[in-house]
C-alpha positions as CSV (number, residue, x, y, z in Angstrom):
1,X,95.3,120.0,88.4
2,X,91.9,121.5,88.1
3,X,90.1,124.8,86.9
4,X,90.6,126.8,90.3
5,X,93.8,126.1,91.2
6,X,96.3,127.0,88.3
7,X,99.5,128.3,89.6
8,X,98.1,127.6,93.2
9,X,97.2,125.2,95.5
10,X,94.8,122.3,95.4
11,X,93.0,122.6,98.8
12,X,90.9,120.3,100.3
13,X,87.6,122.1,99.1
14,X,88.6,122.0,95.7
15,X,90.1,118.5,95.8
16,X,86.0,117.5,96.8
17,X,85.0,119.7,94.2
18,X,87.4,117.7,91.1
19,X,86.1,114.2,92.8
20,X,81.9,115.0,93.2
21,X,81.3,117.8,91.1
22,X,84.0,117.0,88.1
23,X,85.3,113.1,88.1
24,X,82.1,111.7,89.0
25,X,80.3,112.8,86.4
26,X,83.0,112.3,83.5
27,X,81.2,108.8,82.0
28,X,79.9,108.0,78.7
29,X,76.4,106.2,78.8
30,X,77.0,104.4,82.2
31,X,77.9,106.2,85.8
32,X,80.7,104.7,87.6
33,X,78.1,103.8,90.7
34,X,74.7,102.6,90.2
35,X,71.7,103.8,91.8
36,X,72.4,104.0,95.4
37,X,76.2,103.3,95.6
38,X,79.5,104.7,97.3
39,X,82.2,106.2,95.0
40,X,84.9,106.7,97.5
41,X,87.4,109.4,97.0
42,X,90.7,110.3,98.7
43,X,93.5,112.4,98.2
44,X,96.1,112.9,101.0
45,X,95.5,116.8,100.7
46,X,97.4,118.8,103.5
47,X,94.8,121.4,104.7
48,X,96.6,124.2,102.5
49,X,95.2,127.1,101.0
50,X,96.6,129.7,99.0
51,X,96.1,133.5,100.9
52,X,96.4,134.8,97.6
53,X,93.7,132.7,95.6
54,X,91.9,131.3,97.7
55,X,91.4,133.8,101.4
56,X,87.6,133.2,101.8
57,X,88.5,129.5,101.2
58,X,90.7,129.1,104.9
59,X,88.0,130.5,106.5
60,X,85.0,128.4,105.0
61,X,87.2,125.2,105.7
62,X,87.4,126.8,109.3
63,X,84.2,128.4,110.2
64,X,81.9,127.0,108.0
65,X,82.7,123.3,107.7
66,X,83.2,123.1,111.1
67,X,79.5,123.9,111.8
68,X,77.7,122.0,109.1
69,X,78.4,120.2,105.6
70,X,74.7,120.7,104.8
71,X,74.6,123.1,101.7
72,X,71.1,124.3,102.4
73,X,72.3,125.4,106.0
74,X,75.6,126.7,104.4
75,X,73.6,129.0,102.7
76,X,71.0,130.0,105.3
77,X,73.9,130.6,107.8
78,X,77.0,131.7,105.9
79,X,76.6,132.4,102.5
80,X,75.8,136.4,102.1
81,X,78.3,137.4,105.1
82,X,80.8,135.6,102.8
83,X,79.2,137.6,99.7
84,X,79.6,140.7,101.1
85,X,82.4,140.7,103.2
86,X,84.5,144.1,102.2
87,X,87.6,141.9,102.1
88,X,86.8,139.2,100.1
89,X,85.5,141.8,97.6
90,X,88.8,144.1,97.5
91,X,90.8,141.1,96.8
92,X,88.6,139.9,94.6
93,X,88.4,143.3,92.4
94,X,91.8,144.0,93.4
95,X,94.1,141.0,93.6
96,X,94.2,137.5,92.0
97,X,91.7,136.4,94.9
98,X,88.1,134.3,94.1
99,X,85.1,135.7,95.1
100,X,84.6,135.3,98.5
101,X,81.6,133.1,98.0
102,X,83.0,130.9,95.5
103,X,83.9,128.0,98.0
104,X,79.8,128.0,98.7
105,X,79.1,127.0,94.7
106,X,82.7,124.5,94.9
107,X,81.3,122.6,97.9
């Protein structure tokens, strides 16, 4: 369905990702809100992650989301212990895996 998830699953992170980040900004000439509206998005998304794809990704959902949805504090708190953990960065190098800071730039 998107760009991150080919042959895996489209979590929850992602499934924001697709509706802010790609949908929303798919118009020609005219955004689908004006200046100051809602668009409201849902997708009935089990919380699913591939372990494969997407490791770093169960434990953003769990640890980081959890704490704050704040980017700026995201990054402040989270973001380099996700960069450098050793084994997000085997799988990464290794395996079929993300980087393990990749959720960070999807949320």
């Amino acid at each position: 369905m998107g760009p991150y998830n080919v042959n895996s699953i489209m979590n929850p992170v992602l499934a924001m990702c697709m509706a802010l980040g790609y949908l929303f900004n798919f118009y020609l000439n005219k955004p689908i809100v004006r200046q100051g509206g809602v668009g409201i998005f849902y997708h009935p998304l089990p919380n699913a992650f591939h372990p494969v794809h997407h490791p770093s990704y169960i434990d953003f959902f769990e640890e980081v989301l959890s704490v704050t949805t704040d980017p700026a504090q995201m990054e402040a708190k989270f973001e380099a212990e996700f960069a450098h953990d050793p084994w997000y960065i085997h799988l990464y190098r290794t395996s079929h895996a993300f980087h393990g800071v990749h959720p960070f730039y999807m949320w």
